[in-house]
NUPA-846137 format. One record per atom (N, C-alpha, C): x, y, z. Coordinates in steps of 0.2 Angstrom, whole numbers, plus 2048, in hexadecimal, padded with zeros to 3 digits. Each point is the difference from the previous one (the first is absolute). Layout:
N
XYZ;...
END
This chain:
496
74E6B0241;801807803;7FD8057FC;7FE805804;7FC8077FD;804806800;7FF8037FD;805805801;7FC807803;806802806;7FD805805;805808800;800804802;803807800;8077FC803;7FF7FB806;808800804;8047F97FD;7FD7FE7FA;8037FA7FB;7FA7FB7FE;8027F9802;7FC7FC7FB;7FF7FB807;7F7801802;7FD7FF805;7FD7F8800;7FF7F9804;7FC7FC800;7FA8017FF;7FA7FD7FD;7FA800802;7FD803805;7F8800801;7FE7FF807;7FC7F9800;8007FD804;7FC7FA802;7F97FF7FE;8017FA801;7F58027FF;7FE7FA807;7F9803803;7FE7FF807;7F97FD7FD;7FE7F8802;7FA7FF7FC;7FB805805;7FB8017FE;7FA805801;7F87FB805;7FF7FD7F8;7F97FE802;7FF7FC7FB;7FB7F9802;7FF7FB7F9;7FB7FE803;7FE7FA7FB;7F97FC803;7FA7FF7FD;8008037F9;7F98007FA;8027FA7FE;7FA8017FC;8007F77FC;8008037FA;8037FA7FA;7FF8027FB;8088027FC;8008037FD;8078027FB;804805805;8058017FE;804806804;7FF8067FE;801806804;7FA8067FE;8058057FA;7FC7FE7FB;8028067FA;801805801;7FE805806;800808800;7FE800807;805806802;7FF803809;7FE8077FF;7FA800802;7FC8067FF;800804808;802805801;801805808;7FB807800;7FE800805;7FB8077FF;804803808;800808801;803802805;7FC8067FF;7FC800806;7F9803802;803808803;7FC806801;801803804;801801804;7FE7FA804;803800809;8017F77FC;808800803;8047FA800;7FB7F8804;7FC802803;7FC7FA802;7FB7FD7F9;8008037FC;7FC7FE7FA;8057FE7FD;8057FF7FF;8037FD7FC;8007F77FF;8007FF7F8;7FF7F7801;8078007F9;7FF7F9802;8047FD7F9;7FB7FA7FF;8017FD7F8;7FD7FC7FE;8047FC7FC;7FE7F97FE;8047FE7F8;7FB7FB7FF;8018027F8;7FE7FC7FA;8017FA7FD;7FB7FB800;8027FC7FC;7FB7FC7FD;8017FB7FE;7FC7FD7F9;7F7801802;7FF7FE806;7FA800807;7FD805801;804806802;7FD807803;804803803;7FD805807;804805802;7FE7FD805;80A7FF806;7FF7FE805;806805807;7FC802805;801806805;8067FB801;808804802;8057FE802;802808804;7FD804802;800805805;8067FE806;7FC7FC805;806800805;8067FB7FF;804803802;8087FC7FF;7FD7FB803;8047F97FD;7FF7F9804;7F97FE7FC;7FD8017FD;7FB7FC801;8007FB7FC;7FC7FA800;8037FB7FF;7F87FB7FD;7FC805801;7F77FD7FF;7FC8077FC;8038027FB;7FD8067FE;7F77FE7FF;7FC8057FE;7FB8027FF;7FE8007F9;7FE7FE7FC;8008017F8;7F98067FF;803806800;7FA804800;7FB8007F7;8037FE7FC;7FD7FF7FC;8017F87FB;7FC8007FD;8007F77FE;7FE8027F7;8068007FD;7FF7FF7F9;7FA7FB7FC;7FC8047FC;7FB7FC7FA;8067FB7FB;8058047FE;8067FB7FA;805801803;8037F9801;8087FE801;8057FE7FC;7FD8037FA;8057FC7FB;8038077FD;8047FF7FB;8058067FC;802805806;7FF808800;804804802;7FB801808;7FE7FA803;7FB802807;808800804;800805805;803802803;8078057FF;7FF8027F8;8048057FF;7FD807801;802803805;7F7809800;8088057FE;7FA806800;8048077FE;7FB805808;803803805;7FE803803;803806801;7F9803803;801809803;7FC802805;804803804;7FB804804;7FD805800;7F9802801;7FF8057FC;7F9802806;800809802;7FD803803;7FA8037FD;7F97FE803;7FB8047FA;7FE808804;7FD8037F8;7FE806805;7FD802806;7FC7FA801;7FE7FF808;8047FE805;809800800;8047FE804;7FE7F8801;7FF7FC7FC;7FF7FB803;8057FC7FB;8037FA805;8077FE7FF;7FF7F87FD;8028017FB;8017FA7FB;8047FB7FF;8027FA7FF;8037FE7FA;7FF7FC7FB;7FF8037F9;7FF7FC7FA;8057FB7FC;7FC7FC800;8067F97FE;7FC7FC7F8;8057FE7FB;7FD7FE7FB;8047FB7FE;7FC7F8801;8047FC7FF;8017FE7F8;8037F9800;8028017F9;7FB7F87FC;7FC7FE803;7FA7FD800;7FA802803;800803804;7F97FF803;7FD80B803;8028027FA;7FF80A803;800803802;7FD803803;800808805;7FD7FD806;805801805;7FC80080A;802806800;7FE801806;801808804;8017FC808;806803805;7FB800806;800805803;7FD802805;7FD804802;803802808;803806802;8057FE804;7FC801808;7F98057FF;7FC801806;7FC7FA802;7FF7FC7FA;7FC7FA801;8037FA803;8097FF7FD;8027FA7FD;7FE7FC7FE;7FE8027FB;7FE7F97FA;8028037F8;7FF7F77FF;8018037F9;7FC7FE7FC;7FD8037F9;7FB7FE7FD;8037FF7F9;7FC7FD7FD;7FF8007F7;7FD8047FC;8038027FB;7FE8067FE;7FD7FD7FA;7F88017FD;7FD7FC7FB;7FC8077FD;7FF7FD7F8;7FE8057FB;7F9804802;7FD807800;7FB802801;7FF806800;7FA8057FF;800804803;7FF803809;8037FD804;7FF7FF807;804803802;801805808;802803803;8087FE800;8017FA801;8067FD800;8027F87FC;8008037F9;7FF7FB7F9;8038037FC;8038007FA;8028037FB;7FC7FD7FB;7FF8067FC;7FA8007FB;8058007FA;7FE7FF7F9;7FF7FD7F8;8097FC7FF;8027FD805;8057F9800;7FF7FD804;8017FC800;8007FA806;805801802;804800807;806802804;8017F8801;7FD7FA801;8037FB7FD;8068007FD;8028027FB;8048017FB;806805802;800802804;805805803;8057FD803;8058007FD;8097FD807;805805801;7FE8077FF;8078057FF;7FB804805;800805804;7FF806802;804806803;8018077FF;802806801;7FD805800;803803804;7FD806800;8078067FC;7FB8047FF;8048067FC;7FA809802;803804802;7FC805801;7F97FF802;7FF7FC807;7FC800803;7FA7FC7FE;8027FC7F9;7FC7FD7FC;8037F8802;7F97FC801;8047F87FD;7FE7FE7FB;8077FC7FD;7FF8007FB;8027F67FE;7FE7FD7FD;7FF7F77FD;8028017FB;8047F77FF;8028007F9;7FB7F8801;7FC7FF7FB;7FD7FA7FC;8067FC800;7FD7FB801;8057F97FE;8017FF7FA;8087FF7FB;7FF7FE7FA;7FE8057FA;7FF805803;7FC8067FD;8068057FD;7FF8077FE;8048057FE;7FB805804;7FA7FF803;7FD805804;803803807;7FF806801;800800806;7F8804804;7FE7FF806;7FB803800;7FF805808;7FD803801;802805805;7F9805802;801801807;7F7801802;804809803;7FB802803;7FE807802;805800805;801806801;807803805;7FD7FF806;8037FC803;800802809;7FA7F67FF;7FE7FD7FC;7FB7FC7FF;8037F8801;7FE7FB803;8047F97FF;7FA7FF7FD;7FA7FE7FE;7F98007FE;7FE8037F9;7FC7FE7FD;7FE8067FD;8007FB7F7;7FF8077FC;7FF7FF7F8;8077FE7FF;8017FB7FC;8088017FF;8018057FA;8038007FE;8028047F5;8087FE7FF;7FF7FC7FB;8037FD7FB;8058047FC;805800801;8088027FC;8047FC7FE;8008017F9;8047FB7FD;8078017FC;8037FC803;8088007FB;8017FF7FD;7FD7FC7FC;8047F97F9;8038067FC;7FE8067FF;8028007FA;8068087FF;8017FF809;807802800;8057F8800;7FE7FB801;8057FC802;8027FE7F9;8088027FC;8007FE7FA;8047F7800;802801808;8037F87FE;7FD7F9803;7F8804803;7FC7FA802;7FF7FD806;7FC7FC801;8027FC806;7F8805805;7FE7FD804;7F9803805;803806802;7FE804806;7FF804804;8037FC807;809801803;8007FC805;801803806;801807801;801805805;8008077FE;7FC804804;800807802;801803807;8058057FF;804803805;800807802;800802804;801807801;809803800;8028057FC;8068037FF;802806802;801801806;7FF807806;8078047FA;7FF8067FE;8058037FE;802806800;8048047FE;8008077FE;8068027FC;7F98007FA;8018007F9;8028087FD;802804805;8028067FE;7F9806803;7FA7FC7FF;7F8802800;7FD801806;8067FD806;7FD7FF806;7FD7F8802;8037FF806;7FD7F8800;7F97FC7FF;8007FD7FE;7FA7FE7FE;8017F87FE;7FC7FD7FF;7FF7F8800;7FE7FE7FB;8027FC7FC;8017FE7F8;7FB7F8800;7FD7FF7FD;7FC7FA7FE;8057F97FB;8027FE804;8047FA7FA;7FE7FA7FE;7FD7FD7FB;7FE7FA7FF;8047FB7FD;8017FC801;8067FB7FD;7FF7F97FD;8008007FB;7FC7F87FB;8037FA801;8007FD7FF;8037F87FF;8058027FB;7FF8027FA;8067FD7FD;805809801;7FF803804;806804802;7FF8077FF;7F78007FF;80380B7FF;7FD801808;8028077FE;800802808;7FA8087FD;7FB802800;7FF805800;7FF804806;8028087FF;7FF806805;7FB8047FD;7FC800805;7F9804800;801807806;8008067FE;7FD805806;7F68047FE;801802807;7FB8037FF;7FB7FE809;7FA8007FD;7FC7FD807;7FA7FD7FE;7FC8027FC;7FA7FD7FF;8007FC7F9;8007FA802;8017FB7F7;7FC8027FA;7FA802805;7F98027F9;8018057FD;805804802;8008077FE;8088037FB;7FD7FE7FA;8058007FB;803805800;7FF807803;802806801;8077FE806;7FF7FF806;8047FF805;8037FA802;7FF7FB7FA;8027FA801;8057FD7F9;809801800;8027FE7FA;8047FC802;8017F97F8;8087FD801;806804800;804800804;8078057FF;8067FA7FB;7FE7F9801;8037FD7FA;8017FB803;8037FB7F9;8007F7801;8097FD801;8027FD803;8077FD7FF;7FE7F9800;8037FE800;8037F67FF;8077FD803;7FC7FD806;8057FC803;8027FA7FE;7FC7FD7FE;8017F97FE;7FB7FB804;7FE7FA7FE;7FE7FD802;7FD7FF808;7FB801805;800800805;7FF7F8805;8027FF805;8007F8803;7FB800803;7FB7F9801;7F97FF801;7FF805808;7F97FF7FE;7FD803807;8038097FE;7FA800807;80080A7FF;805802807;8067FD804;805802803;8068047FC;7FF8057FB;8038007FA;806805803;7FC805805;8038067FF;7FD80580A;8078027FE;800804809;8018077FD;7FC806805;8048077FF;8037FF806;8058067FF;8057FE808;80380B7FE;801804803;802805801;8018037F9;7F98037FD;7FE8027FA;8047FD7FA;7FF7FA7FF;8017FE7FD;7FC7FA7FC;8007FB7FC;7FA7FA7FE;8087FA7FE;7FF7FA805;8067FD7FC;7FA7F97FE;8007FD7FA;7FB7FB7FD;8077FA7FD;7FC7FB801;8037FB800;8017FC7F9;8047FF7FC;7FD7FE7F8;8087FA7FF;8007FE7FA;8027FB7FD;808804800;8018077FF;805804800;805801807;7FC7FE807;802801806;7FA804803;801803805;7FE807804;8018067FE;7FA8027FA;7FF8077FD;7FF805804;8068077FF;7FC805805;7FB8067FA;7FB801802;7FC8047FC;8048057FF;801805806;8048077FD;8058027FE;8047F67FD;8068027FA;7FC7FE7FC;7FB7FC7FF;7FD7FF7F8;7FC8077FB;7FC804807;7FD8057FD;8068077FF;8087FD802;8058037FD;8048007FA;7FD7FA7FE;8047FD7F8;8047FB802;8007FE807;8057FA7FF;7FC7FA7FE;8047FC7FE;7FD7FA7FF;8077F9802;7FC7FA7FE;8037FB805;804800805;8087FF801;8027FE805;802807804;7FE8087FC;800804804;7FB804803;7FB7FA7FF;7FA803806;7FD7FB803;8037FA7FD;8017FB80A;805800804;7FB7FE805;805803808;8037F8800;7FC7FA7FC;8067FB802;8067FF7FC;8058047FA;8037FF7FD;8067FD803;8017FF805;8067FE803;7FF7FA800;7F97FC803;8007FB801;7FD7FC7F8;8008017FC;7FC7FE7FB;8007FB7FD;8057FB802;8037F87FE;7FB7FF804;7FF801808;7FD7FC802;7F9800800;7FE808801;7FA7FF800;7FC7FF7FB;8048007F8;7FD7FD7F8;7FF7FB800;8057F9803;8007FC801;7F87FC804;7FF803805;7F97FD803;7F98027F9;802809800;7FA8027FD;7FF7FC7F9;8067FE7FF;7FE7FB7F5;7FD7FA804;8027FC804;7FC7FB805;7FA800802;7FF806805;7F97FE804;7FE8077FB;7FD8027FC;7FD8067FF;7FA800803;7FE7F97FC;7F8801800;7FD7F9806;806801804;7FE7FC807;7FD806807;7FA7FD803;800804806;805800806;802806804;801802804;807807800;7FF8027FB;8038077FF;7FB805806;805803800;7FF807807;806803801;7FC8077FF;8068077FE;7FB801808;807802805;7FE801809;805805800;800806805;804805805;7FF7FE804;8097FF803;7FC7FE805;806804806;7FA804804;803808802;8037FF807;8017F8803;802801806;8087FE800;8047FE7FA;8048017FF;8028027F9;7FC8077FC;8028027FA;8027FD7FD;7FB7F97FD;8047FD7FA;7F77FF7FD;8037FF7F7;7FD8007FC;7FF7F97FE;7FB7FC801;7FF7F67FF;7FF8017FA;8047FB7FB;7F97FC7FB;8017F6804;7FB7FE800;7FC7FC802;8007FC7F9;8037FA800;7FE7FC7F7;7FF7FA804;7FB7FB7FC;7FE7FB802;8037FB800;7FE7FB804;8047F8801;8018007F8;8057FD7FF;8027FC7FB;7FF7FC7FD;7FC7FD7F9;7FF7FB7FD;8057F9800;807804801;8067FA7FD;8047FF809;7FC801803;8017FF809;8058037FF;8028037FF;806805801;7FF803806;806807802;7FE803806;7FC8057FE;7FA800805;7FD807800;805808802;7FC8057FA;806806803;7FD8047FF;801807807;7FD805801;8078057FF;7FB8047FC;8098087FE;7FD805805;804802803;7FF804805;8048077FF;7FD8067FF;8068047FD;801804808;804803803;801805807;7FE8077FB;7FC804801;7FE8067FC;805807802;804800807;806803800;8048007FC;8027FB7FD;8047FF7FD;7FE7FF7F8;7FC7FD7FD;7FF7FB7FA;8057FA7FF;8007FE806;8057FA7FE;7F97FA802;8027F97FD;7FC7FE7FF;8067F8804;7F87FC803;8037F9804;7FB7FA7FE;8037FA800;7FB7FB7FF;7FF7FC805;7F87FE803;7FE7FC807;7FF7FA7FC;8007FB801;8017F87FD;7FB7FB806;7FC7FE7FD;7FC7FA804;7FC803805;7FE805800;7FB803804;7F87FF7FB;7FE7FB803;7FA7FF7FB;7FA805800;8018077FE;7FB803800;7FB8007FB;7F9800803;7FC8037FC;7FC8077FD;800803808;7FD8067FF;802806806;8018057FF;805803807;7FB806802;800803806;7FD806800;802805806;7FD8067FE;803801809;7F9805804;8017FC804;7FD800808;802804807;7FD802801;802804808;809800802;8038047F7;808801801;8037FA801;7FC7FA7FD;8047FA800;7FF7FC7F8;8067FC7FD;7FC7FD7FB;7FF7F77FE;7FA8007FF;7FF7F8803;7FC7FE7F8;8037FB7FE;8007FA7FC;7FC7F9802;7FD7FF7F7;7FD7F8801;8087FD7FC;7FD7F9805;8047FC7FC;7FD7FB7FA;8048007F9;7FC7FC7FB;8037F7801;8017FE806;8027F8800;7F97FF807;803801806;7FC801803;7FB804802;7FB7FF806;7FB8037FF;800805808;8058047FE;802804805;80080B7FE;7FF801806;801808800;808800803;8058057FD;807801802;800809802;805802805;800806800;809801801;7FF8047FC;809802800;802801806;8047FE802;804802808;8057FC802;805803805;8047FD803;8057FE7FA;8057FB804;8088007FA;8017F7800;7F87FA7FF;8027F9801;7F77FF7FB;8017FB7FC;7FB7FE7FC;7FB7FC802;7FD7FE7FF;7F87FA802;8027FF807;7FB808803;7FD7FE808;7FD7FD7FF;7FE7FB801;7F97FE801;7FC803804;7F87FF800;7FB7FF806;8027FA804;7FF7F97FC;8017FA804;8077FB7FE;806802804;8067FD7FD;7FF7F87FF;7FD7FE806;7FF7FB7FF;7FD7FA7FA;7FC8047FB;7FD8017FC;8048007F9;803807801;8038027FA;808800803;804800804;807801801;800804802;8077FF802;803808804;8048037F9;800805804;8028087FB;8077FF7FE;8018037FA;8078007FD;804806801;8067FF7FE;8048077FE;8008017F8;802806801;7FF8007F7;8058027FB;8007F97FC;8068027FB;8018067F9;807803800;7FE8057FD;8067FF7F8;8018047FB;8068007FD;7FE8067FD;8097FF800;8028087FB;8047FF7FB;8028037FA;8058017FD;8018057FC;807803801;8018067FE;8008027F9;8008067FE;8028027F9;8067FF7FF;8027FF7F8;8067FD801;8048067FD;806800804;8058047FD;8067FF7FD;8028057FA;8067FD7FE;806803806;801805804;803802804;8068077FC;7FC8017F8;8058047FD;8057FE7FA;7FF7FB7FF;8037FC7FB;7FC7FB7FE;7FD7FE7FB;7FD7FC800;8027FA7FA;8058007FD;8027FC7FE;8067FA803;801804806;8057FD804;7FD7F9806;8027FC803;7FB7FD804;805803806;7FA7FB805;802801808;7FE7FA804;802800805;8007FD807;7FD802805;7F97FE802;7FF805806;8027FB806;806801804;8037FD807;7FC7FF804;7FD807802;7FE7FF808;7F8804800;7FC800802;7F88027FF;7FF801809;7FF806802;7FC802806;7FC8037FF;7FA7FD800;7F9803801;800801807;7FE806801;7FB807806;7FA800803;7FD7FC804;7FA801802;7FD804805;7FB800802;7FE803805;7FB7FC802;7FD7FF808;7FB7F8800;7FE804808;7F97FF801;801801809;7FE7FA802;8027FA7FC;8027F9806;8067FC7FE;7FD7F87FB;8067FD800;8048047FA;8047FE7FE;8067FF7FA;7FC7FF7FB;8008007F9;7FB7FD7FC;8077FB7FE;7FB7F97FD;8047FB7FF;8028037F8;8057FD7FD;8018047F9;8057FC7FC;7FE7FD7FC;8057FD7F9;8018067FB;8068027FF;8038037FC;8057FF7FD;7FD8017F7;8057FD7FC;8038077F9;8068007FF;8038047FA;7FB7FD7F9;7FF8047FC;7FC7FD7FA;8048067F9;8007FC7FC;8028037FB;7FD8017F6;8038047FE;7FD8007F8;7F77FF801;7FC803805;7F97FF7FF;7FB7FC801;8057FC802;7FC7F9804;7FC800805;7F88017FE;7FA7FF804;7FC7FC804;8077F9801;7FC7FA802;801802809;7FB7FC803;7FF802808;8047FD803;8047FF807;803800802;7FA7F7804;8037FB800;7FA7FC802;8027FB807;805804804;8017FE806;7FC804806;7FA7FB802;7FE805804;805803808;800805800;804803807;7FB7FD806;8077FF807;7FB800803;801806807;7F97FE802;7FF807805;805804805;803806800;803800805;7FF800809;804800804;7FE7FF806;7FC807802;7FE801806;7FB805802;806802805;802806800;804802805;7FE808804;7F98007FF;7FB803805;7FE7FD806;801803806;7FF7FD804;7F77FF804;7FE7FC800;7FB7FE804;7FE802808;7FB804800;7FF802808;7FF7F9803;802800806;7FF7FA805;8037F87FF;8048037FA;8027F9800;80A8017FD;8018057FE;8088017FF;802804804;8057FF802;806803808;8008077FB;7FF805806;803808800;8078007FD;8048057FC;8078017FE;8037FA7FB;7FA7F97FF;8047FD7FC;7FD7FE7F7;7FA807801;7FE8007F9;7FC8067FE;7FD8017FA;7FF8077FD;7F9800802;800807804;7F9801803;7FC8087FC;7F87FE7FF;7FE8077FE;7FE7FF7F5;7FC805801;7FC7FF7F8;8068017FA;805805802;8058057FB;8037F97F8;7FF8037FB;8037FE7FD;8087FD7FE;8027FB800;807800802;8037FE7F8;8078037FD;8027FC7FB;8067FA801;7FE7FE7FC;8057F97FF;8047FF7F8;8077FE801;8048007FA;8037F77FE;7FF7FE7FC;8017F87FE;8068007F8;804801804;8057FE7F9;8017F77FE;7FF8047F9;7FE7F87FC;8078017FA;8007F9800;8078017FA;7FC7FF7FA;8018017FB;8008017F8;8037FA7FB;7FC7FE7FB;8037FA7FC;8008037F9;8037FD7F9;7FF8037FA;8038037FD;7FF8037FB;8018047FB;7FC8027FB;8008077FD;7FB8037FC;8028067FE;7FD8027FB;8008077FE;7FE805803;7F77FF801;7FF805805;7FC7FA806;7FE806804;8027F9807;7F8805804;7FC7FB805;7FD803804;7FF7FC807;7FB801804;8027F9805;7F87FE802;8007FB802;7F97FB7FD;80080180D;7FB800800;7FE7FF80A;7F97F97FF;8037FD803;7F97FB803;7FF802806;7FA802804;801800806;7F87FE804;802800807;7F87FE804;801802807;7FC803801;7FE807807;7F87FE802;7FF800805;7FC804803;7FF806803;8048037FF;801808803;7FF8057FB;7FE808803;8028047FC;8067FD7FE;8038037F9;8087FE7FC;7FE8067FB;807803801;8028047F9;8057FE800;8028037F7;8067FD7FD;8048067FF;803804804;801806800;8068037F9;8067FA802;8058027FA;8047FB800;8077FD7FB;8037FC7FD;807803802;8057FC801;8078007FF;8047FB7FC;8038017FC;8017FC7FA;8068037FE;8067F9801;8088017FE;7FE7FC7FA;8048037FA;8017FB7F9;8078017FE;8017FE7FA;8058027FC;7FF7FE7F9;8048037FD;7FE8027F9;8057FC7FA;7FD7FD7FB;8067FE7FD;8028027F9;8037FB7FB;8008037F9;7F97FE7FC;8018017FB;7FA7FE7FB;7FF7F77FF;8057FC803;7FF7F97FF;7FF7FD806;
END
């Protein structure tokens, strides 16, 4: 469960999308979203090339481009879109083996961008070598692979002379050049857009200014240290003037660090820290980390990769109303993005496109094929309270959990848990009945008709003893479901 403004909300579903390429499952979902909505495509990545998954359903994609190398980081890219001063509408894409495409959105195509001086070439580096790309002040700017460089061409320019800027010798704890970011802020000075570069082994430097060549209008405003950073350059999201970057420490936010805070009081995961330390000392240097907003229901993703020891896969999702934070379990995600106000997902088992939607898991395209759709299981457990006494124990009797659902009942095993017992509850619940009624097919006056959210209460009895007590929920829905509030009879005893 996630947590929402009116309690602690179910998932949303995922609706498969589009499949059909050959080859690996697609490392990156790349979206462009043109000035008029008919230009809009989506794409994904994989070991092979880039292949058109534009229209829902499709099921025989197009491979608009066909990779030179399939080995190491092909089909990890870094994109942007980016408008030149001739209004001509782009997107620059830089893979993580095979460099710089462009496509072009009045032509639709997409090209390879090779070393030269030529109209539409980059001159004195091989773009070959390019897998990061951003922009910063109208400038684009590339990080070399494996490098401390970064390199960056003429304003309003995808083309052109590159010029070379080099970090190494801000970075005092090491590690290449793995991400630069734009930092929208207002630093007292008036808003303005800070240049951030961030290394492997965990500094973060802050640059202002505009012109990099111009030692007069271009300075470091200073270096921090986050820790460690996790493979691949999905490192770090801005989200409402802010920079949060991903490191061995949790989810750093910039604008406590350049305040003096340091560790667990300028990450925003410090709540969940057990568990999200726990993957990060695991998978650090495995791929599939992504730092996502995702703005159609305010919540903040980190994305970590399949797990080495098959363990569950697990996504931290924070709701950004709130800063509370929820964990997704077994959604095998690789790469997430969002698209015409939806957010759609590759999968890293299958060789599928997913789009978030609706309240049941694995729509298929072809059930026959793949199965029918599920509902979706969820768990909660609460913070545990002494109730006021904390050396005393207690009984908790009776547990009513409060919901609110617009169909069936959610199914729900609930149990009393005591003294911080973290183990899952491992009886799965089963589904409640659906007591919405069916146009054309259930009798007028003998069932609930119409969208309105309805609540439902389920009193469950209590087992145990504890000092301090919380209450553990299994549950499984297909429906909206919120978990609105608890009612809970106990009683109290002495110290034995």
């Amino acid at each position: 469960m996630l947590p929402k403004d009116s309690g602690m909300e179910v998932r949303k579903g995922s609706v498969e999308y589009a499949n059909g390429w050959t080859g690996t499952f697609a490392r990156s979902i790349v979206a462009f979203e043109g000035q008029d909505s008919s230009n809009d495509r989506l794409w994904v990545c994989n070991t092979t090339g880039i292949w058109d998954v534009t229209t829902d359903g499709e099921t025989s994609p197009t491979q608009d481009v066909t990779f030179a190398t399939t080995t190491g980081n092909a089909g990890i890219v870094s994109y942007v879109q980016f408008s030149t001063d001739g209004d001509e509408e782009l997107l620059l894409l830089c893979d993580g083996a095979n460099g710089y495409y462009t496509w072009t959105r009045s032509t639709d195509t997409w090209a390879k961008i090779a070393t030269g001086a030529g109209a539409t070439q980059i001159d004195n580096v091989d773009p070959v070598n390019f897998d990061f790309v951003t922009i910063w002040k109208k400038r684009v700017w590339f990080i070399e692979a494996g490098k401390s460089s970064a390199w960056y061409l003429a304003p309003g320019a995808a083309y052109g002379a590159a010029i070379e800027f080099n970090f190494a010798d801000q970075f005092r704890f090491g590690g290449a050049l793995r991400a630069i970011h734009n930092w929208t802020l207002d630093a007292g000075d008036g808003i303005d857009d800070k240049l951030v570069a961030i290394s492997g082994g965990g500094d973060v430097c802050v640059y202002t200014g505009t012109d990099p060549a111009a030692v007069s209008s271009f300075e470091l405003q200073g270096t921090w240290y986050v820790g460690a950073v996790p493979a691949g350059r999905r490192i770090a999201t801005e989200h409402a003037g802010d920079l949060f970057i991903l490191s061995r420490q949790g989810l750093m936010a910039l604008s406590r660090l350049t305040q003096g805070m340091t560790g667990e009081d300028a990450s925003i995961t410090h709540k969940i820290s057990p568990y999200i330390r726990e993957v990060l000392d695991n998978e650090l240097t495995t791929f599939g980390w992504d730092v996502h907003v995702d703005m159609t229901e305010n919540l903040l993703t980190i994305n970590t990769p399949a797990r080495s020891d098959n363990t569950q896969q697990q996504n931290f999702q924070m709701y950004l109303g709130r800063g509370s934070w929820g964990i997704v379990r077994d959604l095998p995600i690789a790469n997430t993005t969002n698209w015409q106000g939806e957010v759609y997902w590759t999968d890293n088992v299958q060789l599928k496109v997913f789009k978030k939607s609706g309240n049941i898991d694995q729509v298929y395209l072809n059930t026959a094929t793949d199965g029918e759709a599920v509902a979706i299981d969820w768990q909660l457990l609460t913070a545990y309270q002494d109730f006021g006494s904390s050396a005393a124990y207690k009984r908790l009797h009776f547990i009513r959990p409060i919901f609110s659902s617009d169909g069936a009942e959610p199914g729900i095993n609930v149990r009393a848990y005591y003294n911080y017992d973290l183990s899952a509850i491992s009886e799965p619940p089963t589904l409640g009945a659906d007591v919405v009624g069916t146009w054309n097919t259930d009798l007028w006056g003998s069932t609930i008709w119409g969208g309105a959210l309805r609540v439902s209460e389920d009193l469950k009895g209590g087992a145990g003893m504890g000092r301090h007590c919380a209450v553990n929920i299994r549950g499984r829905t297909g429906d909206i479901t919120t978990l609105l509030a608890f009612d809970i009879v106990y009683d109290t005893g002495g110290l034995l």
